[in-house]
C-alpha positions in Angstrom: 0.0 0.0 0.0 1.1 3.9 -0.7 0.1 6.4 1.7 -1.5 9.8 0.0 0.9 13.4 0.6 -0.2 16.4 0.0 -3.4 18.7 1.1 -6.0 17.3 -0.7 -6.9 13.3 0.4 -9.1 11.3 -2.0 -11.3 8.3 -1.0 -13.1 6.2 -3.2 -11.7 4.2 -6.4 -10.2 5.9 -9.5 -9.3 2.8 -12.4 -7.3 0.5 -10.5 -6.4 2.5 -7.4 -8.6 2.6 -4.2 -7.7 5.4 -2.0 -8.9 5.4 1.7 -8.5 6.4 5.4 -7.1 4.4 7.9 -5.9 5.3 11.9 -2.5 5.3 9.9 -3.2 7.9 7.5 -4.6 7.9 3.8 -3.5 5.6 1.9 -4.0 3.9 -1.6 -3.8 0.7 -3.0 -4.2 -1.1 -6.2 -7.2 -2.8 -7.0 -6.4 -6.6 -7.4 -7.4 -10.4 -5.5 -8.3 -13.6 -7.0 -12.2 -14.1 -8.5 -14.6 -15.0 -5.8 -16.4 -17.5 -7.6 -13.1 -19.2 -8.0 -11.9 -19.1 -4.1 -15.8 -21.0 -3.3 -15.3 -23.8 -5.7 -11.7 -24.3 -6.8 -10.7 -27.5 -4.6 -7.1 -25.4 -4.5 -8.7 -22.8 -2.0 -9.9 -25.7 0.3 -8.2 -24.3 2.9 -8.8 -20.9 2.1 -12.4 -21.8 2.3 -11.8 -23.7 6.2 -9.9 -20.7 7.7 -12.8 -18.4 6.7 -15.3 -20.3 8.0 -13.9 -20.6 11.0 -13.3 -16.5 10.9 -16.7 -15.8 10.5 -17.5 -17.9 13.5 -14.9 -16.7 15.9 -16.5 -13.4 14.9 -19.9 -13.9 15.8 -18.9 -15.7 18.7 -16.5 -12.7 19.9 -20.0 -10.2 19.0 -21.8 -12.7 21.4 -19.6 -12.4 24.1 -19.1 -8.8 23.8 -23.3 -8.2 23.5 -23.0 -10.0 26.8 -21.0 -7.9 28.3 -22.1 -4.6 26.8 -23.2 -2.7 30.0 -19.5 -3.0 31.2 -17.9 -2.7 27.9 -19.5 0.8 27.6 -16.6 2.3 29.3 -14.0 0.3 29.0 -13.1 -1.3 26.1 -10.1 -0.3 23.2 -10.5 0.4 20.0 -9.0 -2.7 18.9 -10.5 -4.8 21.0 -13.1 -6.5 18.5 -10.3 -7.6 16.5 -7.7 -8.7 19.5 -11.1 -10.8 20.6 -11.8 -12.4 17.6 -8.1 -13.4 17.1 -9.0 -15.1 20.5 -12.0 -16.8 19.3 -10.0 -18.1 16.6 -7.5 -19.7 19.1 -10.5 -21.4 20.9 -12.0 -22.9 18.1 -8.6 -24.2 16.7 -8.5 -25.8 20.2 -11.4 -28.1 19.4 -10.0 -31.5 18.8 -13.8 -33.4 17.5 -14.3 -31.7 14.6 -13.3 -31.6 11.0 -11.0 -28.8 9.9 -13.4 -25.6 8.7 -16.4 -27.4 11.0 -14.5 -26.4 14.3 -16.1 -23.9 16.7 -16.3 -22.6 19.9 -18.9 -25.0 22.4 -16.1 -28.2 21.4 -12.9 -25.8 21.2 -11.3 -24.3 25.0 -13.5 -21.2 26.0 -10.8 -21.4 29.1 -8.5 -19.9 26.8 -10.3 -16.2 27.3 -9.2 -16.3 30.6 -7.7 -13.4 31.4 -8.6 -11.6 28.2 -8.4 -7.7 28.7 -10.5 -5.4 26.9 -9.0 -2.3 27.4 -5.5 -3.1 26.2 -3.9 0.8 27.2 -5.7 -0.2 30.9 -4.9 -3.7 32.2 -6.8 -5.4 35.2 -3.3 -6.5 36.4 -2.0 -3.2 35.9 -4.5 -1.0 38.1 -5.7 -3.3 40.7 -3.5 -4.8 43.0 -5.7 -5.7 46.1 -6.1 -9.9 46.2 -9.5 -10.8 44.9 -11.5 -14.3 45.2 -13.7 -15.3 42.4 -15.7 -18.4 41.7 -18.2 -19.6 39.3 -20.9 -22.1 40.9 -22.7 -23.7 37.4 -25.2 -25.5 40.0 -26.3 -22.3 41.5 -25.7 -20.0 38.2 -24.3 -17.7 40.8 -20.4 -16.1 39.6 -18.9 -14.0 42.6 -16.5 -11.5 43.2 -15.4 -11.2 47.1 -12.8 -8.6 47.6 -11.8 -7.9 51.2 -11.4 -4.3 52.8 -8.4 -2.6 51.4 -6.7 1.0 51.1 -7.4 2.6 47.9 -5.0 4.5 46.9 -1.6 1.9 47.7 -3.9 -1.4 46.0 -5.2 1.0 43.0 -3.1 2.5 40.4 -5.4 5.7 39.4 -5.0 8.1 36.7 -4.2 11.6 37.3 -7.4 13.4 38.0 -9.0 10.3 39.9 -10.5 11.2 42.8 -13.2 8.3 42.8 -13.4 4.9 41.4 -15.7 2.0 40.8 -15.5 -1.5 41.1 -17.5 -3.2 38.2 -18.4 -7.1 37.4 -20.0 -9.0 35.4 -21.7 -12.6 34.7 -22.9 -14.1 31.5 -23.7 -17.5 30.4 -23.1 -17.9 26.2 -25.3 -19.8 23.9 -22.5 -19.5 21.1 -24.4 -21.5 18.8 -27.7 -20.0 18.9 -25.9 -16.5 19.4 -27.9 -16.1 22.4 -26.8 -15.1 26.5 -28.2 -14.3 30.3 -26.1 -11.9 31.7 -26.0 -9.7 34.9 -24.0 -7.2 36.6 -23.1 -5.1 39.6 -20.8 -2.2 40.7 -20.0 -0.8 43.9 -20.9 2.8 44.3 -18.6 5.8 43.6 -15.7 5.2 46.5 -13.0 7.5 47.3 -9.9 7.1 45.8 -7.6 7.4 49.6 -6.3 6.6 52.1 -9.3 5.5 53.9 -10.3 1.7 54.3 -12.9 0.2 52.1 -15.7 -2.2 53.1 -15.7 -5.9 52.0 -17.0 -6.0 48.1 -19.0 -9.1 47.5 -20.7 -9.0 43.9 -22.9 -12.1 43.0 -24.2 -12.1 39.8 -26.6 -14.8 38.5 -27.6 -16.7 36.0 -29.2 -19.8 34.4 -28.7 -22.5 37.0 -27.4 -26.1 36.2 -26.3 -24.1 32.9 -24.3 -26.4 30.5 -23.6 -23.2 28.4 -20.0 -21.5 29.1 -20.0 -19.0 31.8 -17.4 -16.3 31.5 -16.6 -13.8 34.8 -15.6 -10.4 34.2 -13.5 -7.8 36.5 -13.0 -4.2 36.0 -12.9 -1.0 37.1 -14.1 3.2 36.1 -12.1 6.2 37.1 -14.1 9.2 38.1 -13.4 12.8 39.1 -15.1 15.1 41.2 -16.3 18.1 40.6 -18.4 20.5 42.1 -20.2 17.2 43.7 -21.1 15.7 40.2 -19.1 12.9 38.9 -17.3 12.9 35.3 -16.0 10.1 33.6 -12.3 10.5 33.8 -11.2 11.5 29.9 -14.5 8.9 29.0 -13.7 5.4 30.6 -10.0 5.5 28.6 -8.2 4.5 31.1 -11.0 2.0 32.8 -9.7 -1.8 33.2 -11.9 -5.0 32.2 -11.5 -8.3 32.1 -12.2 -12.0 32.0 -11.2 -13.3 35.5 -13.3 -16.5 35.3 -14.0 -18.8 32.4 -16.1 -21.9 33.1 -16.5 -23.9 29.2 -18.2 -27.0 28.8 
């Protein structure tokens, strides 16, 4: 690919060159790639044809899980993260050991493998919150927990500048991968002070199907606040908020 110079930028397609905008810059390439008709029936692109069916299914399955999670991922996801999730996916379903090549998928591949999966790659879990947590995921009950004894804020968090409050955020959800379908739930702590000053025990149950045979996935984060004339703002809109999967539970 070329990358456009100059002050005026073009997009679209003129003959054989396709110019367009990227996070990189504007850039232009040539028109070009084998015929399509060819790639779905030539038994050369067998292969071809088995890694994109598989890509299309880590993808819906990484929309699934993200749907799932969409209350938390509101402020704290980045922009990246759909792809970085369905590279993931892809992992999982290559995991799967029972079915053909191209016929592999998610429910028969490791879902385990998410574990520890952050959303927001420029915030880490494991880089903001230090304080020892205990989670568990109870399939009989449908109950997946996050206990978190008292700690001091401001030595167990790592804050950004301008924090002056913070949550802690969680979240359950149970995954029907196949018929793109979930039960989810979720629960925060109100807006605590980001001090020196002792926090209560956090206990966060969130519930779902009981005696589920779906995968249940377990997610951790946090959002930064700052306070302002008594009102609380997003701190520069969740950028810096952590999430993610603490607990994964596939079947």
């Amino acid at each position: 690919m070329a990358q456009q110079k100059g002050i005026i930028k073009l997009r679209g397609t003129i003959g054989d060159i396709t110019f367009y905008k990227t996070k990189d810059g504007h850039l232009a390439r040539e028109k070009g790639g084998l015929d399509a008709k060819r790639i779905a029936n030539d038994p050369a692109f067998q292969r071809t044809r088995e890694n994109g069916s598989e890509f299309g299914r880590a993808g819906k399955a990484g929309k699934t899980l993200r749907l799932s999670l969409r209350t938390l991922l509101l402020n704290s996801s980045d922009s990246r993260m759909v792809s970085r999730l369905t590279q993931s996916m892809i992992k999982v379903i290559q995991a799967d050991t029972t079915s053909i090549r191209g016929l592999r998928n998610v429910i028969d591949g490791e879902a385990e493998l998410l574990n520890g999966f952050d959303f927001n790659i420029n915030s880490t879990l494991g880089s903001c919150l230090f304080v020892p947590y205990v989670k568990n995921i109870d399939r009989v009950s449908g109950e997946l927990s996050i206990t978190i004894a008292p700690f001091v804020p401001s030595t167990m968090i790592s804050a950004p500048s301008g924090t002056t409050h913070f949550k802690i955020i969680s979240g359950g959800s149970e995954v029907d991968f196949e018929a793109e379908t979930f039960v989810s739930a979720s629960k925060e702590t109100a807006p605590l002070p980001w001090n020196m000053t002792l926090t209560v025990a956090i206990n966060h149950v969130n519930t779902v199907t009981a005696n589920s045979i779906k995968p249940l996935f377990l997610a951790l984060g946090m959002e930064f606040y700052q306070e302002v004339n008594g009102q609380m703002y997003a701190l520069k809109n969740g950028a810096y908020n952590p999430l993610a999967l603490v607990a994964v539970s596939g079947l």
